[in-house]
C-alpha positions as CSV (number, residue, x, y, z in Angstrom):
1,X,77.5,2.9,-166.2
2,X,78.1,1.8,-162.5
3,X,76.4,-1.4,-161.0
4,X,74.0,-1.3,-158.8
5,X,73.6,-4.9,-157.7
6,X,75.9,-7.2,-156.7
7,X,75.6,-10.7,-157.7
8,X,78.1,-13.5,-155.8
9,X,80.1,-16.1,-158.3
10,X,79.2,-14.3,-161.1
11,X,82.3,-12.7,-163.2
12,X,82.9,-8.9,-161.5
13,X,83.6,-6.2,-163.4
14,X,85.5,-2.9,-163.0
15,X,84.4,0.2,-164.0
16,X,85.8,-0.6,-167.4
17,X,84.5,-3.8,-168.3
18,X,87.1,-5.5,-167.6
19,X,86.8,-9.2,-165.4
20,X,88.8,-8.4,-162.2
21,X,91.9,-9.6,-161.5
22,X,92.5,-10.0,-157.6
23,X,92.5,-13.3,-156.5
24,X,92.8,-14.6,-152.9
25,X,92.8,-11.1,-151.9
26,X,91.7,-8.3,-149.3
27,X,90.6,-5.1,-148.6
28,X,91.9,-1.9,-147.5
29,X,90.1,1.1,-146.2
30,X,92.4,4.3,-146.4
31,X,90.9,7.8,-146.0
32,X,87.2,6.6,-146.3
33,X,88.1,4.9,-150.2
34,X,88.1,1.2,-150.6
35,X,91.2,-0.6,-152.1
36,X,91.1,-4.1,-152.9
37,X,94.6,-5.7,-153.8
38,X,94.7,-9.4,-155.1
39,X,96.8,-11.7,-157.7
40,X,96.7,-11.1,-161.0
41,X,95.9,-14.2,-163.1
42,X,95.6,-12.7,-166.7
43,X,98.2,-15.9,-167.8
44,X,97.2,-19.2,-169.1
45,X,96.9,-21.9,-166.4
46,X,98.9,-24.8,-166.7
47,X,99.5,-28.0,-165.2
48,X,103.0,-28.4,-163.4
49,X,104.7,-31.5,-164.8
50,X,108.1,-31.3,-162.7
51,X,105.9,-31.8,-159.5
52,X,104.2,-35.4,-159.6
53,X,102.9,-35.8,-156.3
54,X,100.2,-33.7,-156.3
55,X,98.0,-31.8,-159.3
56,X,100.0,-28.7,-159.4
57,X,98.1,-26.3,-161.2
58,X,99.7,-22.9,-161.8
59,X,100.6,-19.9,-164.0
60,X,103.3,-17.7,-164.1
61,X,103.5,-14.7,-162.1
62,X,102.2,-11.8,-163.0
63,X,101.4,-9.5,-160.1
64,X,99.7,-7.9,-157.6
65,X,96.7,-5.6,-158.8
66,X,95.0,-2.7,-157.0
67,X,91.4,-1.7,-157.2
68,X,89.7,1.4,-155.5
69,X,86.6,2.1,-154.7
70,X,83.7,4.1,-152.7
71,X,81.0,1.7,-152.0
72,X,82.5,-2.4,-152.5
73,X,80.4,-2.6,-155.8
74,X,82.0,-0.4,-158.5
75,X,85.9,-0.9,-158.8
76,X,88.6,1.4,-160.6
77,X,91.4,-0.8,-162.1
78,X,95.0,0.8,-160.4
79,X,97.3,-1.3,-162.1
80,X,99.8,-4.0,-161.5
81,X,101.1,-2.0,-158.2
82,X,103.9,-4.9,-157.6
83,X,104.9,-6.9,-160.8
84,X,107.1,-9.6,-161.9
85,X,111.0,-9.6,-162.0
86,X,111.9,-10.6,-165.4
87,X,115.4,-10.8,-166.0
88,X,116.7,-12.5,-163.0
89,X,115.7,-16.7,-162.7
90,X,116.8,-16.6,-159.5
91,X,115.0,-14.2,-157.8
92,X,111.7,-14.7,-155.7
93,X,109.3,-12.9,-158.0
94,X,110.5,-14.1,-161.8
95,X,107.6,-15.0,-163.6
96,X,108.5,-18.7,-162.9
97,X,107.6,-18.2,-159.1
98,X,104.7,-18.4,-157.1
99,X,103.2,-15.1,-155.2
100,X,100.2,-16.2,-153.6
101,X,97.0,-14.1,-151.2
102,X,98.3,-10.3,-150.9
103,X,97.5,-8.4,-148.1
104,X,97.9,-4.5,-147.4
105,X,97.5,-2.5,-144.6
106,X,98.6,1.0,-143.9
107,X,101.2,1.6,-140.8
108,X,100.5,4.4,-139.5
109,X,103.8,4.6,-137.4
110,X,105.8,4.4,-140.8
111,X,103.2,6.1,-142.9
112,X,104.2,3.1,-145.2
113,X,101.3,0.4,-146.8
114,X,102.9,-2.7,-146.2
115,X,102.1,-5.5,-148.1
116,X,102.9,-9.2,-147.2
117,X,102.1,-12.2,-149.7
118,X,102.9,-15.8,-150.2
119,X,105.9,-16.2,-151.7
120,X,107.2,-19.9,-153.2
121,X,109.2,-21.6,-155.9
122,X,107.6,-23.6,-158.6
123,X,107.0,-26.4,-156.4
124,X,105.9,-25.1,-153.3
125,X,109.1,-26.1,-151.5
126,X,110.1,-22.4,-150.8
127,X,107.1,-21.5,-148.3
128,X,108.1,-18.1,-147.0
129,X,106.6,-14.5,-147.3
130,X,107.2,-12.0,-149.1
131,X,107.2,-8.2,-148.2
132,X,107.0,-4.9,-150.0
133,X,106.1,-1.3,-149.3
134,X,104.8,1.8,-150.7
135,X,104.6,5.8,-149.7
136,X,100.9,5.4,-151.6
137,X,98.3,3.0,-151.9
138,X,98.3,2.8,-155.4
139,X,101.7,1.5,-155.2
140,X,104.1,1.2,-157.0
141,X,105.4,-1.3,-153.7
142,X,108.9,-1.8,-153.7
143,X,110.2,-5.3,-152.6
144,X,112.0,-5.6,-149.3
145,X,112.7,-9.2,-149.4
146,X,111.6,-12.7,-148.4
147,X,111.0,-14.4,-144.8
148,X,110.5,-17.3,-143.3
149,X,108.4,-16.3,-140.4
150,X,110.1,-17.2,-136.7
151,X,111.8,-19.8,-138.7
152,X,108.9,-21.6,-139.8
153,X,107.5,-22.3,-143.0
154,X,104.0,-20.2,-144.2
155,X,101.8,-20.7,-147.3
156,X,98.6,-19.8,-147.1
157,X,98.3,-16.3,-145.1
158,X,96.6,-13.5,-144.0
159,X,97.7,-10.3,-141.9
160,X,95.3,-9.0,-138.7
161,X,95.7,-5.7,-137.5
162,X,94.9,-5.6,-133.9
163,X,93.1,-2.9,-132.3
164,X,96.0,-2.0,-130.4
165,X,97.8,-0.9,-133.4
166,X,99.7,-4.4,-133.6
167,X,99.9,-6.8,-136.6
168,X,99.8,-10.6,-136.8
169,X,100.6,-12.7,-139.7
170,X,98.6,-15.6,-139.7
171,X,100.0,-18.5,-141.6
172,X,99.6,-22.2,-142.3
173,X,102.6,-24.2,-141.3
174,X,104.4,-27.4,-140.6
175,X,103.7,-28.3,-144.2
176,X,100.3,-27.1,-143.6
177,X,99.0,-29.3,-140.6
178,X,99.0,-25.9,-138.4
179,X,98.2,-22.3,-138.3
180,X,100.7,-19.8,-136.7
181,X,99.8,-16.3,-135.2
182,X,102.7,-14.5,-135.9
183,X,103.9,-11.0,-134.0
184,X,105.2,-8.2,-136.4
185,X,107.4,-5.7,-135.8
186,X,106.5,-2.1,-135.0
187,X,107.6,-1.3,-138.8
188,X,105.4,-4.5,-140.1
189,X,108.3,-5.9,-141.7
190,X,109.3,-8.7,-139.4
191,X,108.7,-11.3,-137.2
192,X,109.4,-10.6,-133.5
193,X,109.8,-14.1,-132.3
194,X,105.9,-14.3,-130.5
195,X,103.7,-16.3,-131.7
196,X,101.2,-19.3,-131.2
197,X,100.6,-22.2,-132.7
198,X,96.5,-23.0,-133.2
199,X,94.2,-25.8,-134.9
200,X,97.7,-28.0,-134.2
201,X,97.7,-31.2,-136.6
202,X,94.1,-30.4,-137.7
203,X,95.6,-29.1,-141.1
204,X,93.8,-25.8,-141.8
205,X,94.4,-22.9,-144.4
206,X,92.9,-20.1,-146.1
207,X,92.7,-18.0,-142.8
208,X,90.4,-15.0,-142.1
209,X,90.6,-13.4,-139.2
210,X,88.8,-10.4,-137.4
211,X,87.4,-8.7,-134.5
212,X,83.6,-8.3,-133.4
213,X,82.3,-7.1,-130.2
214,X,85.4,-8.0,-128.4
215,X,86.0,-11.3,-129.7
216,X,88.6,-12.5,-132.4
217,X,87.4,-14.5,-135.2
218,X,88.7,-16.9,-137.5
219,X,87.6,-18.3,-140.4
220,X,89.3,-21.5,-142.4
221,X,89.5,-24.3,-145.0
222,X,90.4,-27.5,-145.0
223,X,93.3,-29.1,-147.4
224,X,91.5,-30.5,-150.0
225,X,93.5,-28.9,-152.7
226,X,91.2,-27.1,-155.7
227,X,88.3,-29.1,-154.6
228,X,86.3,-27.0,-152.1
229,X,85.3,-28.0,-148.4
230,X,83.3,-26.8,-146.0
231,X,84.4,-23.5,-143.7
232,X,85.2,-23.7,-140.2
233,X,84.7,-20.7,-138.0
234,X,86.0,-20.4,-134.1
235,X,86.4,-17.2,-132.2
236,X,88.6,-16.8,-129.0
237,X,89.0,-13.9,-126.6
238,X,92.6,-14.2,-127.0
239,X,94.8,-14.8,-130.1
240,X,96.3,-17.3,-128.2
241,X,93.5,-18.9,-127.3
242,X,91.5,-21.4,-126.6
243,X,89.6,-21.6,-129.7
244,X,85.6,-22.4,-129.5
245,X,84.8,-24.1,-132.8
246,X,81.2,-23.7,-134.2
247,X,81.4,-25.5,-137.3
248,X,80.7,-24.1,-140.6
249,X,79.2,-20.7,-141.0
250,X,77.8,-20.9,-144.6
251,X,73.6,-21.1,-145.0
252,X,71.8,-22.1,-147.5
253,X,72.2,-23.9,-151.3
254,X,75.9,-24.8,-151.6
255,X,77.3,-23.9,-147.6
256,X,78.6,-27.5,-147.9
257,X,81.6,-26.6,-150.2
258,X,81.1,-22.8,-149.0
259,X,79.6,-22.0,-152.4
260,X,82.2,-23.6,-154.0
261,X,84.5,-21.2,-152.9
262,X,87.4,-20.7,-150.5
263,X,87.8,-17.8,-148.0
264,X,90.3,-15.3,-148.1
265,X,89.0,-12.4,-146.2
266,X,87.0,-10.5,-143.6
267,X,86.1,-6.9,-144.0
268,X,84.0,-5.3,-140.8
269,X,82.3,-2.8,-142.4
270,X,82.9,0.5,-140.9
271,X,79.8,2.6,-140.0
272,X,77.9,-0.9,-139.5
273,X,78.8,-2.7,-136.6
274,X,76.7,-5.7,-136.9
275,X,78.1,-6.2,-140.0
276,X,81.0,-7.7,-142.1
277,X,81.8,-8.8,-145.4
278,X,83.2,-12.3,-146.2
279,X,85.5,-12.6,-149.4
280,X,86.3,-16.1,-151.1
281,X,87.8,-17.2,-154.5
282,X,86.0,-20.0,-156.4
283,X,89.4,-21.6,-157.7
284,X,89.2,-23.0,-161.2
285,X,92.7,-25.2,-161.2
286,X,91.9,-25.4,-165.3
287,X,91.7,-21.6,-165.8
């Protein structure tokens, strides 16, 4: 039986029954079909002990999920379409690592879906990205390795796709305190050595960023850890800058601690040009 309404922070669905599973994620449109890709959490949350100053809440990897749809409110499960490395400790995605806010886009210049992600030890002291490809949207993506972007450390991230045909990565650095707009290269799979440095020392994360009516817009969260804040957007007319800030987009009951939630994504919707779709995760650090 599909759904026919859609009901914000309560537990989604897919087509099966089943609660799904893609966290701090985004969406793809491919060939007028929806595909959402986001972490899998189906393990039991735990609380770090090795890491004592901070409350570092995890659980060990198990993938990136795919979902598909053809109208954002009924969702076929796809699978796991990039999965843990089991039988090597050392590598960057054994279960006992952290893979963190996937995001896939489609290069048309490769014909490849490229899919960069967080990537980090147990402890967060790693902060790179991690990249993996696939001939097909429903994966399965094949890892092509780990990068520190221009040198710099990234955690929280998202990838833009510029109307142009180029691709940003857009990544909190310098331990968080500022976010980086990162040029990729024509294959999606590096960094090219351009980028800009925005919101310096104001210590932002969980970007989502888009275009509307010519400008670029960008939507954060504070660092407050797994307590929510409230949103700040800007918008630009270059990804350079300067930055306008407007304050917090979120209306109504709850825009305070944007519904409890933190943001992850923009989708403009296509065939609506007045309108987009904002995606956050409400984060619960105990489960």
């Amino acid at each position: 039986m599909k759904d026919s309404v859609f009901q914000p922070g309560h537990p989604w669905l897919d087509t099966e029954g089943q609660a799904i599973q893609a966290h701090g994620g985004g969406i793809m449109v491919h060939e007028g079909r929806y595909w959402w890709y986001g972490e899998n959490k189906a393990a039991p949350s735990y609380k770090n002990e090795r890491v004592t100053g901070w409350d570092c809440r995890r659980h060990d990897l198990v993938g990136v999920s795919a979902y598909s749809s053809d109208d954002l409110l009924n969702w076929r499960n796809e699978g796991i379409v990039l999965g843990p490395v089991s039988d090597d400790p050392d590598h960057d995605l054994h279960p006992s690592k952290v893979m963190e806010r996937p995001k896939v886009n489609f290069n048309p210049r490769t014909g490849q879906f490229v899919m960069h992600f967080h990537v980090d030890r147990h402890d967060y002291s790693l902060a790179a990205v991690g990249v993996a490809t696939s001939d097909r949207p429903a994966g399965p993506f094949r890892f092509r390795g780990t990068l520190r972007p221009n040198g710099a450390d990234s955690r929280d991230l998202t990838v833009f796709v510029d109307d142009d045909g180029s691709a940003w990565l857009v990544h909190s650095s310098e331990w968080n305190r500022t976010l980086y707009i990162s040029r990729l290269s024509e294959d999606w799979l590096f960094t090219t050595g351009e980028y800009y440095r925005v919101f310096a020392g104001q210590s932002r994360e969980a970007p989502a960023l888009f275009r509307h009516r010519g400008l670029y817009h960008l939507i954060t969260s504070g660092c407050t850890g797994w307590d929510p804040n409230p949103a700040e957007h800007a918008f630009a007319e270059h990804l350079a800058g300067p930055w306008t800030l407007t304050g917090n987009p979120c209306r109504g009951p709850g825009a305070e601690t944007t519904f409890g939630a933190q943001s992850t994504f923009v989708l403009p919707l296509p065939g609506q040009p007045d309108a987009c779709l904002f995606m956050a995760d409400i984060w619960n650090k105990d489960d």
